[in-house]
C-alpha atoms as a printed R data frame, in Angstrom:
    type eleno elety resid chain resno       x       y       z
1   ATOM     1    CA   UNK     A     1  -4.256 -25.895  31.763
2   ATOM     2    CA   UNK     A     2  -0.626 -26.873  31.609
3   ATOM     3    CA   UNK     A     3   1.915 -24.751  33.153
4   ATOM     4    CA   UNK     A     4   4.182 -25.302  29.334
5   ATOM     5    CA   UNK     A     5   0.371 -23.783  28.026
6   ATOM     6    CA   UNK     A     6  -0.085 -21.279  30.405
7   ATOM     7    CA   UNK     A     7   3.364 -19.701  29.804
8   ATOM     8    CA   UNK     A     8   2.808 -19.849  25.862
9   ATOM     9    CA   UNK     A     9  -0.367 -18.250  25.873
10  ATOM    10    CA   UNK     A    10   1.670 -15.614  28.203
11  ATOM    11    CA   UNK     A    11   4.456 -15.105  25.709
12  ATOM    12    CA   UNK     A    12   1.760 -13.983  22.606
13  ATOM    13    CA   UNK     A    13  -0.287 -12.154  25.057
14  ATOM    14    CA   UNK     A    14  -0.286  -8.194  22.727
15  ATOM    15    CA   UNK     A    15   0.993  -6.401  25.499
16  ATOM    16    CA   UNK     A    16   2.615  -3.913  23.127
17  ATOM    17    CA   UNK     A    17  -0.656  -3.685  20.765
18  ATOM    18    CA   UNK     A    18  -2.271  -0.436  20.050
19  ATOM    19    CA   UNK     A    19  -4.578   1.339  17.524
20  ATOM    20    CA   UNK     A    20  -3.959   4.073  15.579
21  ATOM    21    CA   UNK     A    21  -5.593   5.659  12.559
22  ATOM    22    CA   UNK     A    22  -3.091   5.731   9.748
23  ATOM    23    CA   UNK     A    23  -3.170   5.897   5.967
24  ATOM    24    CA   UNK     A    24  -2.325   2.235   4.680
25  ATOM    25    CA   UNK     A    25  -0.800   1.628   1.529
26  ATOM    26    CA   UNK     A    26  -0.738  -1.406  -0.824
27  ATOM    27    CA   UNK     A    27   1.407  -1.258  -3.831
28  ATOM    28    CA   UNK     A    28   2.008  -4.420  -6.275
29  ATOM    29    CA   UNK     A    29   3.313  -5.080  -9.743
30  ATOM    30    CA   UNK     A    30   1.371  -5.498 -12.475
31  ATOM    31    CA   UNK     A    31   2.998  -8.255 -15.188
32  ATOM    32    CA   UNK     A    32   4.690 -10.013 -12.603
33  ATOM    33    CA   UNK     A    33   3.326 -13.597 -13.983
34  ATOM    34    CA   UNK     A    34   3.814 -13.078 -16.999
35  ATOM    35    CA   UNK     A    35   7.462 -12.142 -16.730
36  ATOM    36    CA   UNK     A    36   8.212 -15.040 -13.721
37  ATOM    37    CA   UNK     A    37   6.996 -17.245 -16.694
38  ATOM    38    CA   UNK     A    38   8.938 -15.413 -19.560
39  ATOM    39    CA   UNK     A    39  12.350 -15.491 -17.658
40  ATOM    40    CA   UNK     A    40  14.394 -18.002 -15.225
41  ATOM    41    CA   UNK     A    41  13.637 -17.822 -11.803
42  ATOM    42    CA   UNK     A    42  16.962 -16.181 -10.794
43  ATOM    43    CA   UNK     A    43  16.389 -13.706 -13.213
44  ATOM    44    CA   UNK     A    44  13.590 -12.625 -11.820
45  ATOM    45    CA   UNK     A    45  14.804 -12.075  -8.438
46  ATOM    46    CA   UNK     A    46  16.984  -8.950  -9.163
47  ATOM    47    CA   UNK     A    47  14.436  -7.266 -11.175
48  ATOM    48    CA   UNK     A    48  11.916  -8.012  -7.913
49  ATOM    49    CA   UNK     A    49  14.949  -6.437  -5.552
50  ATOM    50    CA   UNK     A    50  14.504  -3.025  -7.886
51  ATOM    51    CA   UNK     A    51  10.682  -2.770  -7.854
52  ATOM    52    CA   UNK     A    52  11.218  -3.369  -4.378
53  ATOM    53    CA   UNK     A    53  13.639  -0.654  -3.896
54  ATOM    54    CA   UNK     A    54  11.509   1.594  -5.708
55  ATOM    55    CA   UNK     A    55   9.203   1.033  -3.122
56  ATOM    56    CA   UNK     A    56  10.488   1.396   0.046
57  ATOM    57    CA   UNK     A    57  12.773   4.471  -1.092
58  ATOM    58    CA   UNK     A    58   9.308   6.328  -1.833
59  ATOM    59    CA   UNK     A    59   7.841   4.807   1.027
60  ATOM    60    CA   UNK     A    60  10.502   6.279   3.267
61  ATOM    61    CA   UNK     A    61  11.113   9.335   1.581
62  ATOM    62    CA   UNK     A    62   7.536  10.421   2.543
63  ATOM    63    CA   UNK     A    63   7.319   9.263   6.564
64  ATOM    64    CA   UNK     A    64   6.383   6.016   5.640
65  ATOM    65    CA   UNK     A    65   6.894   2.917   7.019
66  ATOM    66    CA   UNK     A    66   6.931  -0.768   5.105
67  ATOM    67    CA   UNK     A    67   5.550  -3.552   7.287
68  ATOM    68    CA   UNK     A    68   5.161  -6.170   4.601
69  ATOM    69    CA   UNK     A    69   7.092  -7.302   1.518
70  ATOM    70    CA   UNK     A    70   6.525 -10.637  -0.499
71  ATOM    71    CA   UNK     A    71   5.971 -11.838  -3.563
72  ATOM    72    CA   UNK     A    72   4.974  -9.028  -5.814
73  ATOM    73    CA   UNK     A    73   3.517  -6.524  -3.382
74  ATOM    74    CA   UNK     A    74   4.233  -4.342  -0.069
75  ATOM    75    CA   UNK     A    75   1.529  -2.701   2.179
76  ATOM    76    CA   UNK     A    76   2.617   0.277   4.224
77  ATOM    77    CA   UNK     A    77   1.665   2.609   6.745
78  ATOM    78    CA   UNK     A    78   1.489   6.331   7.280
79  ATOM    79    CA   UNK     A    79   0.968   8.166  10.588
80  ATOM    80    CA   UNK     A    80   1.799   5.292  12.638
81  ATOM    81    CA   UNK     A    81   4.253   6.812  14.863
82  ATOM    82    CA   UNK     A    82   2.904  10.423  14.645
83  ATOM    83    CA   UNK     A    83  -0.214  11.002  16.672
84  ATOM    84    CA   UNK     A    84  -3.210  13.159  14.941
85  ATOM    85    CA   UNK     A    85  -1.730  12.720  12.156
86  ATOM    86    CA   UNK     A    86  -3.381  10.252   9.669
87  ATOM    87    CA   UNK     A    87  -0.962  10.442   7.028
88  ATOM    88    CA   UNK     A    88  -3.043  10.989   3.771
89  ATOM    89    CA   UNK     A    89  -1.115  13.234   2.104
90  ATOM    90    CA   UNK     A    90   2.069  11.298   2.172
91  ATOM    91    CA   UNK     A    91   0.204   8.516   1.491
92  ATOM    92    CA   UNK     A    92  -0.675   9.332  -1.603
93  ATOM    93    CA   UNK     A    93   2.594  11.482  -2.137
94  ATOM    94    CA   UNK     A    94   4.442   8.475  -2.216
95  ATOM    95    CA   UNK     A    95   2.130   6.773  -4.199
96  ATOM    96    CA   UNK     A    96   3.147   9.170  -6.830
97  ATOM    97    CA   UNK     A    97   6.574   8.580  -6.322
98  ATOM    98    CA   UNK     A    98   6.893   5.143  -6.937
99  ATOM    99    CA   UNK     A    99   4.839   5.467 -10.022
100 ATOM   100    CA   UNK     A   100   7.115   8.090 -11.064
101 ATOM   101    CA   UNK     A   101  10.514   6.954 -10.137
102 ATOM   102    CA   UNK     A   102   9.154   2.660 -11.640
103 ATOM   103    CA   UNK     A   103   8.213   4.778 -14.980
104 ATOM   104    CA   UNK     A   104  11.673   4.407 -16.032
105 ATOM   105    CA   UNK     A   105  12.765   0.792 -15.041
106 ATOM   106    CA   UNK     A   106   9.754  -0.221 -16.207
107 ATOM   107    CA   UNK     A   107  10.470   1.408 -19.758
108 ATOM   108    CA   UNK     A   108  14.015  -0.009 -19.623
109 ATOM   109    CA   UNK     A   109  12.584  -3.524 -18.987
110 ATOM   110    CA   UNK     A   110  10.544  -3.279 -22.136
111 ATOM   111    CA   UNK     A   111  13.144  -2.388 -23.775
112 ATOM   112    CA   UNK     A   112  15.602  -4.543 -22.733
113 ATOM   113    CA   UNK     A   113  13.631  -7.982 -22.076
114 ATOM   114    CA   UNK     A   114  10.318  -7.432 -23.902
115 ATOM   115    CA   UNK     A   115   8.260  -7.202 -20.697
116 ATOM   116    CA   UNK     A   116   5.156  -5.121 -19.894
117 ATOM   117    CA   UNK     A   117   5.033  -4.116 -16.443
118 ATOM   118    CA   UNK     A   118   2.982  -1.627 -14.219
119 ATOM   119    CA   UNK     A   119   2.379  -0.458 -10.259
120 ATOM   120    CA   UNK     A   120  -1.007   0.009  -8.592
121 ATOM   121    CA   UNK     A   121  -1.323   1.455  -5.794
122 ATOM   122    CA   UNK     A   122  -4.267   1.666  -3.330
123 ATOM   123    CA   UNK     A   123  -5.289   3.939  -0.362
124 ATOM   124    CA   UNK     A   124  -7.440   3.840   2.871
125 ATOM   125    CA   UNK     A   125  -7.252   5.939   5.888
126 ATOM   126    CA   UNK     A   126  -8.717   4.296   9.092
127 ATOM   127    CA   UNK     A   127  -8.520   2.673  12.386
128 ATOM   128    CA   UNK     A   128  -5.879  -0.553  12.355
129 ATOM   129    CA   UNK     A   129  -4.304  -2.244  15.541
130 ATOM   130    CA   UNK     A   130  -0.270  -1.942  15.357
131 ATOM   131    CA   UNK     A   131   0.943  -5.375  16.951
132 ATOM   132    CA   UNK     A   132   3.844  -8.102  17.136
133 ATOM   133    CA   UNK     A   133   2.073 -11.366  15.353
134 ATOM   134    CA   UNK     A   134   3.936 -14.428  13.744
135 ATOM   135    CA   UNK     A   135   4.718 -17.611  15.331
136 ATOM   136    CA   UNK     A   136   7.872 -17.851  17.388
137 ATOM   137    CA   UNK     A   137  11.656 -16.570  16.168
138 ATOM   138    CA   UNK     A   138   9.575 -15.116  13.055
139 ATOM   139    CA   UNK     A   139   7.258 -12.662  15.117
140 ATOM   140    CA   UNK     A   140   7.226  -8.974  13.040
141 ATOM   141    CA   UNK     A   141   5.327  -5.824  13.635
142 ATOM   142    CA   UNK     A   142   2.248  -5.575  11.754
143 ATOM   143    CA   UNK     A   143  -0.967  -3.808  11.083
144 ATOM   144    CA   UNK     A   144  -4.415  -5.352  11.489
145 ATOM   145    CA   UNK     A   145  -7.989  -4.321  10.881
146 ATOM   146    CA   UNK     A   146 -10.900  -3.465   8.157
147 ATOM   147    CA   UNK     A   147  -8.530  -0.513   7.074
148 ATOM   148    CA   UNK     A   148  -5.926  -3.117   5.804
149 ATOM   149    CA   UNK     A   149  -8.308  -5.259   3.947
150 ATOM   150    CA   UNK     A   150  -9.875  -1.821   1.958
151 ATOM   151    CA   UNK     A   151  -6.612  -0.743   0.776
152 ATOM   152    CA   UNK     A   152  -5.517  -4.396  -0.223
153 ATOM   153    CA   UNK     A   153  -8.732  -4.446  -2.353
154 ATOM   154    CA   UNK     A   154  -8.299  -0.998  -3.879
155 ATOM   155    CA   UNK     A   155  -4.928  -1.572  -4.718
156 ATOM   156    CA   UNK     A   156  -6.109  -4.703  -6.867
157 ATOM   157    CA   UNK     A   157  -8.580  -3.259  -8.464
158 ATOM   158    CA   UNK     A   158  -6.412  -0.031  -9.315
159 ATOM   159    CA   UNK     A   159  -4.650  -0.422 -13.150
160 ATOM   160    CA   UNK     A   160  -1.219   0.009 -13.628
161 ATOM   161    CA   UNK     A   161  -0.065   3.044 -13.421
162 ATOM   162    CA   UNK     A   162  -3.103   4.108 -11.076
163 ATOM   163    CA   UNK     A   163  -3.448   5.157  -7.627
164 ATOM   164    CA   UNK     A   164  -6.875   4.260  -6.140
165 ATOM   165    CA   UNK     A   165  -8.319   6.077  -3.160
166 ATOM   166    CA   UNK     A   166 -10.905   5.665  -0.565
167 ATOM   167    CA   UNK     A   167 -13.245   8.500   0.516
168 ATOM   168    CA   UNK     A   168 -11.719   8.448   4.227
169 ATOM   169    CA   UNK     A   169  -8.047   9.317   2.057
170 ATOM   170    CA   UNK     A   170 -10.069  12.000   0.123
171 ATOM   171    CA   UNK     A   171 -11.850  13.596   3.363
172 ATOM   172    CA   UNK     A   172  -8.205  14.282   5.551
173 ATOM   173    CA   UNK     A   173  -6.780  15.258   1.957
174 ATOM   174    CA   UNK     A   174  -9.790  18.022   2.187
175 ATOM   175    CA   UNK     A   175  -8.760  18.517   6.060
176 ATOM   176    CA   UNK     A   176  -5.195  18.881   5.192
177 ATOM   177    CA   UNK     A   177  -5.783  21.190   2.381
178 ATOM   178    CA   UNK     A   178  -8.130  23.406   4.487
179 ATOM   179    CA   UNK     A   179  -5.922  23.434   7.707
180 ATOM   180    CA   UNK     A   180  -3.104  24.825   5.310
181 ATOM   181    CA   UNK     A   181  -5.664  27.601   3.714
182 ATOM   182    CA   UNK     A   182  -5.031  25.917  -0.019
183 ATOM   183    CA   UNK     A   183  -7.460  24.474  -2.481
184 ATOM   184    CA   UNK     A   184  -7.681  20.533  -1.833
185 ATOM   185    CA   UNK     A   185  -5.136  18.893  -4.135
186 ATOM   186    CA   UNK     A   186  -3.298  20.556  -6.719
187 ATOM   187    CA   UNK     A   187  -3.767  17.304  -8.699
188 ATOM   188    CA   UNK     A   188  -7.415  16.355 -10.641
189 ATOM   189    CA   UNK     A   189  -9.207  13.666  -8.261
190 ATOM   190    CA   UNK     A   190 -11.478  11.797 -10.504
191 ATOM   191    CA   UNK     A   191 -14.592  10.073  -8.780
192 ATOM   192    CA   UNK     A   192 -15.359   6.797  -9.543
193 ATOM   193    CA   UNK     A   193 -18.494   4.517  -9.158
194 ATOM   194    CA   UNK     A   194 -18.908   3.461  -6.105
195 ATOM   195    CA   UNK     A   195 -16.860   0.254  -5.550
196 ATOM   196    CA   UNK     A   196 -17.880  -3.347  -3.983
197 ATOM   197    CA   UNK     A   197 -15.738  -5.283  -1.612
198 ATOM   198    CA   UNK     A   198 -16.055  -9.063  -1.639
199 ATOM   199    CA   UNK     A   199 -17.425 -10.009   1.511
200 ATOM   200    CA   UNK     A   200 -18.031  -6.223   2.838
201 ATOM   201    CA   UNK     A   201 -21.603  -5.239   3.672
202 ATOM   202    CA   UNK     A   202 -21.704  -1.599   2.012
203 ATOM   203    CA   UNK     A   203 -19.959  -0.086  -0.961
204 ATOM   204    CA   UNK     A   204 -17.266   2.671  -0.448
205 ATOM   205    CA   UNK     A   205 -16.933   5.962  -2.391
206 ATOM   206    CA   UNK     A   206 -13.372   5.851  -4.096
207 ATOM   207    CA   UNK     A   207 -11.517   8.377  -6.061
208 ATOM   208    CA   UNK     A   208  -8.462   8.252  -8.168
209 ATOM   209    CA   UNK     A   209  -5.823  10.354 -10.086
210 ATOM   210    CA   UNK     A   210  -5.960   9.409 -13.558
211 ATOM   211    CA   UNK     A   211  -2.611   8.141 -15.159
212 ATOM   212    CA   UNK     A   212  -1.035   9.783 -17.262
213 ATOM   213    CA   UNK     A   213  -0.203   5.785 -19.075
214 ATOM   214    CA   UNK     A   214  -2.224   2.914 -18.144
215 ATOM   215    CA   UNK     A   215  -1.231  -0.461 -19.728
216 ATOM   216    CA   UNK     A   216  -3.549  -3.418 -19.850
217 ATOM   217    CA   UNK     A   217  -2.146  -5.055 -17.053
């Protein structure tokens, strides 16, 4: 090997990578093709700053922290810097939030612009390795692992308006609630059939709250 190889492979060598077990969450907007097709590009791009906005307020408000934005989704992470702590309930706290706080930009963009649009939101608490990946001068923190991939799928299957969670979320929601002598949730979980991931060996138990609006997004 090269010395110019040797000292590259040095440079991405994860000395700073750890694992953790966090809540991740994936959030994206539902109706986003229809309205990038509906209005002008640089119309669209303020309307995708507020969604994002949304996000990331909720996200923060709650302990989170947002590792990924593009396009029309964001993944984030809960627990990450707090250890024992997984992070389910402000997971899924913030999931509510965003829902909440998009219900009335989204009714305001109907109103004003004749588009439909939605969140769904997904939830999985596991294992994931926190670590600096990209290629040079556009290397970001990051979070890796099966737990990422669940909550991605989840969050795409959820409708809009919907949070979607796995039964890892549900079981420290049940810790939480126990640890704090209270009954688990003050909110109606709803079971769901068990749910298939493409390319994933064994289906996964997965709850939801039930929205209170769903639109066919």
């Amino acid at each position: 090997m090269s010395r110019t190889a040797a000292m590259l492979v040095s440079r991405v060598r994860p000395a700073a990578l750890h694992t953790a077990r966090v809540t991740v969450l994936f959030a994206d907007l539902r109706g986003y093709t229809g309205m990038a097709e509906q209005l002008p590009a640089v119309r669209v791009v303020p309307l995708l700053e507020e969604f994002f906005r949304t996000l990331a307020t909720a996200t923060e408000a709650h302990g989170g922290k947002v590792f990924y934005m593009a396009g029309d989704g964001m993944m984030a992470g809960f627990g990450v810097d707090v250890s024992r702590v997984s992070g389910a309930r402000e997971a899924l706290a913030a999931g509510h939030a965003m829902l909440k706080d998009f219900a009335p930009i989204a009714a305001r963009w109907r109103s004003e612009l004749s588009i439909d649009a939605g969140i769904g939101v997904g939830l999985h608490e596991g294992e994931v390795a926190v670590g600096v990946l990209g290629p040079p001068r556009h290397r970001t923190t990051t979070l890796v692992g099966d737990t990422v991939n669940v909550a991605a799928r989840l969050c795409s299957r959820a409708r809009a308006g919907e949070v979607l969670f796995s039964c890892t979320v549900a079981a420290a929601l049940e810790r939480d609630a126990a640890a704090a002598g209270a009954a688990a949730g003050a909110k109606p979980f709803l079971q769901l059939p068990q749910f298939e991931l493409r390319g994933r060996r064994v289906p996964i138990d997965i709850w939801c709250v039930p929205a209170a609006e769903r639109l066919a997004l």
